[in-house]
Each structure stands twice: as C-alpha cells, then as structure tokens.
Residue, then its C-alpha position, 0 to 999 in steps of 0.5 A: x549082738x549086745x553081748x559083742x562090746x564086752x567079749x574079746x575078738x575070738x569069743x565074738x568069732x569063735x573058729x567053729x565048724x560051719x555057720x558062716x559066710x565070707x565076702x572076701x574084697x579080692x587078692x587075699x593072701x594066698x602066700x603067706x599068713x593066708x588069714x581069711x583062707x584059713x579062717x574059711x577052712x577053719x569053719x569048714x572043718x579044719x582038717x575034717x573040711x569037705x571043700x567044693x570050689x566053684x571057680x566058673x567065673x573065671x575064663x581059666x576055671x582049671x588054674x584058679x581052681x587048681x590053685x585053691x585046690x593047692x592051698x586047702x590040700x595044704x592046709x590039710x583038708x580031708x577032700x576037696x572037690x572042685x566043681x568044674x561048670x562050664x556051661x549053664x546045663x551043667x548047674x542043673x545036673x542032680x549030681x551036684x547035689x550030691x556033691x554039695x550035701x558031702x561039703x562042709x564049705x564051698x568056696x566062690x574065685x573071683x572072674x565075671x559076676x556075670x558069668x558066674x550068675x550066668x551059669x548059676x543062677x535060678x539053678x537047682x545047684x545054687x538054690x540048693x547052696x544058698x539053703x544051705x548057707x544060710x541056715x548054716x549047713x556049710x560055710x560059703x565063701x566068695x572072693x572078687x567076683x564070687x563076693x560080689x553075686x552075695x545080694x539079691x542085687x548085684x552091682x554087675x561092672x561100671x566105673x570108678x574114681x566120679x561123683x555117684x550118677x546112674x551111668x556110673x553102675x550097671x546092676x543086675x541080679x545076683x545068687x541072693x545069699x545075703x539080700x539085704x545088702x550090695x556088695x561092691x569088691x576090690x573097694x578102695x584099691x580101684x576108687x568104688x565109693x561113687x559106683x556103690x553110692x550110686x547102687x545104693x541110691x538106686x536101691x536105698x532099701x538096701x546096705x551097701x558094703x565095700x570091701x577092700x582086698x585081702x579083707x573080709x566081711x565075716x557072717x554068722x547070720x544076715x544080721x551081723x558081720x564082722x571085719x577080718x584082714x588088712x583093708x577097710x569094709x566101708x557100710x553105706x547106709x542109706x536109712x536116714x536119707x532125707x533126699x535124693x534127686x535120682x529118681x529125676x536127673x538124667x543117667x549122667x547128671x550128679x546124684x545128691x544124697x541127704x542124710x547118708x551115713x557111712x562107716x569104715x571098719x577094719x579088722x575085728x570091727x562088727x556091724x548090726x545091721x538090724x539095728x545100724x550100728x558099729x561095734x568097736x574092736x575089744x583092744 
C-alpha cells in the first residue's frame, strides 16, 4: 500500500482477472458508460467471464436477474448463470457448488438484506463463496442490498435524515465476506450518516463505510479499497474515540461520540485500513 501515492490510478487498479470484491452503493449505471458493471466484468474475466447472478434479495428475482444477465451477455461474456434461489433449502443443494467452482465473478442485485441472509446465510453455498472471494478465486460483487450483507455485521433496515440514537438502526448479522467493516448503501442520496454512526457506536471495533449510488468500494484485499464512480464513499472510523454515552442512554435519546473521524473519498481515492489513512487520487 505504500507504493499507492506514487502510482497512476490503473497501475493501482489494474483490470485484472480475478482478486476483487465490489460494494456497489445502489442504481449504478446500467445504460450508459456502465463504469462499475464493466469494471466487475473486467476482473472477472472479460470476454472469457463465467458469471453467476444471485438476485434472491429481490421480490422479482426472474426480472433483475434477467436484466443483469442482459447487460453481461452484451458486454460479451463467455456464460452467465443465473442462480435462481428461491427458498433456504435450495442454497443447501451441492449442485450449486458446482456451479460456483465454474464462475469467475458472481454478482449480488439489490432487494432486502434480509432476505437475502435469510436464504443464504450459514449455507454451504455462500460458505463456499466467501472462500472463494476472499483468497481471490473469483470477483464478487454486491449492489444495494447485496453490498450491505458484505460485513460480518449487517445494518439490516432502520431511519434516515436524525441525530445517531440506538432506534435509529436495526442490525443483524451478515454473509462475513469483509468482517472488519459496516457497510451502510444508497448513503448520502437518502441521508444514512446518522444510522451508520449509530451502527458504528454500537460496534466501534469495527469501520463503517457509506457508499453512495453508482459509486464503488474496490477490494483486492480486506485491508484496502479503492473509490470508483460519480458519488462519495464516506469511511467512518471509530479508532480514536474517547467517549460515548451509548452504552447508558436509552434507545431514542442522542448519542455522543468524541474523537470520531470521518473521511470522504471519490473516485480513485484509496483507504488502508490497516493502518487508517487516506490516499489522494494521482491527478
């Protein structure tokens, strides 16, 4: 990472096969320049891309799935596989292992979270996936709700546009494939920064990452990511906190937080958090 000041933006990300995972903030561009959807096809593969598409959180699983499949067939990918899950007994069928160890990128639509836990989660098919991804056997994408279930904790529904308090953030628990952060999506365009603070208060050993629409947090490791797209992706760190009253207010009284850092980033911005820092864009 200490190499990243003085190398141009493709030198930092280069489009390679495999070795990446994309949390995509929601509504990226599927019309037009499709940055972030070409960027997740390139590091599957490109042309040679094996896709799987897992759009159970959605209540219309057969039409995003469709739509996605659409949009990779005309990128040029070589197959694409949509995996059609329906009920949790399903996500325990060997056969999708089969399936998966055949992808060279999987991508994660948007809906519920929590469906999309419901159905998947502690399953040998996404036990099977986060391996996977995480030692960079294929490229996994999530969007919207398929971002959000990236930690090991999940911000599961809640409000928008108050002051951090308890009630303002449901939490559960989510697939795990990045488990040192929160993830919070669709962040700025509906007003999130209280309910990720909350989150955060609550689980302050963690990051908390707040990803606006049509922007991306780029992975090639749990320790790093890099900003692609047109919003912001807003870190929330909470490692040199001094104080908080959350664990002694009630569910709805306001939360304070001392010693809260938060960074904004756009797009070729880098974030180490290993070591918490920020690195510019090379302009």
């Amino acid at each position: 990472m200490q190499q990243l000041e003085s190398l141009s933006l493709e030198q930092q990300m280069p489009l390679v096969k495999n070795n990446a995972i994309l949390v995509i903030g929601g509504a990226e561009d599927k019309v037009h320049g499709r940055e972030i959807l070409y960027t997740f096809f390139q590091r599957a593969g490109g042309q040679a891309a094996h896709i799987g598409i897992i759009p159970c959180a959605s209540r219309d699983p057969v039409a995003i799935g469709a739509r996605y499949q659409q949009i990779f067939e005309e990128m040029g990918a070589q197959a694409i596989e949509v995996m059609d899950i329906r009920e949790r007994d399903q996500s325990e069928d060997p056969a999708w292992k089969t399936s998966l160890e055949q992808c060279s990128g999987v991508f994660m639509t948007g809906g519920d979270q929590v469906r999309l836990c419901g159905l998947l989660a502690d399953t040998p098919l996404v036990e099977f996936l986060r391996q996977r991804a995480q030692i960079g056997e294929l490229t996994l994408a999530g969007t919207s709700a398929g971002a959000a279930v990236m930690g090991h904790h999940m911000i599961a529904g809640g409000g928008s546009g108050e002051s951090p308090n308890r009630s303002l953030v449901d939490m559960a628990t989510g697939l795990g494939i990045l488990p040192n952060v929160i993830v919070d999506q669709h962040f700025h365009n509906r007003n999130r920064m209280g309910r990720l603070m909350s989150a955060i208060a609550t689980q302050p050993d963690r990051i908390g990452i707040g990803i606006d629409e049509d922007t991306c947090a780029l992975f090639q490791s749990d320790e790093a990511f890099q900003v692609i797209g047109k919003g912001t992706v807003t870190v929330i760190d909470p490692s040199q906190v001094t104080h908080t009253n959350e664990p002694d207010v009630e569910a709805t009284q306001p939360i304070s937080i001392h010693g809260l850092r938060v960074h904004v980033l756009i797009h070729g911005d880098s974030y180490d958090l290993r070591h918490s820092r920020v690195i510019p864009a090379t302009t």
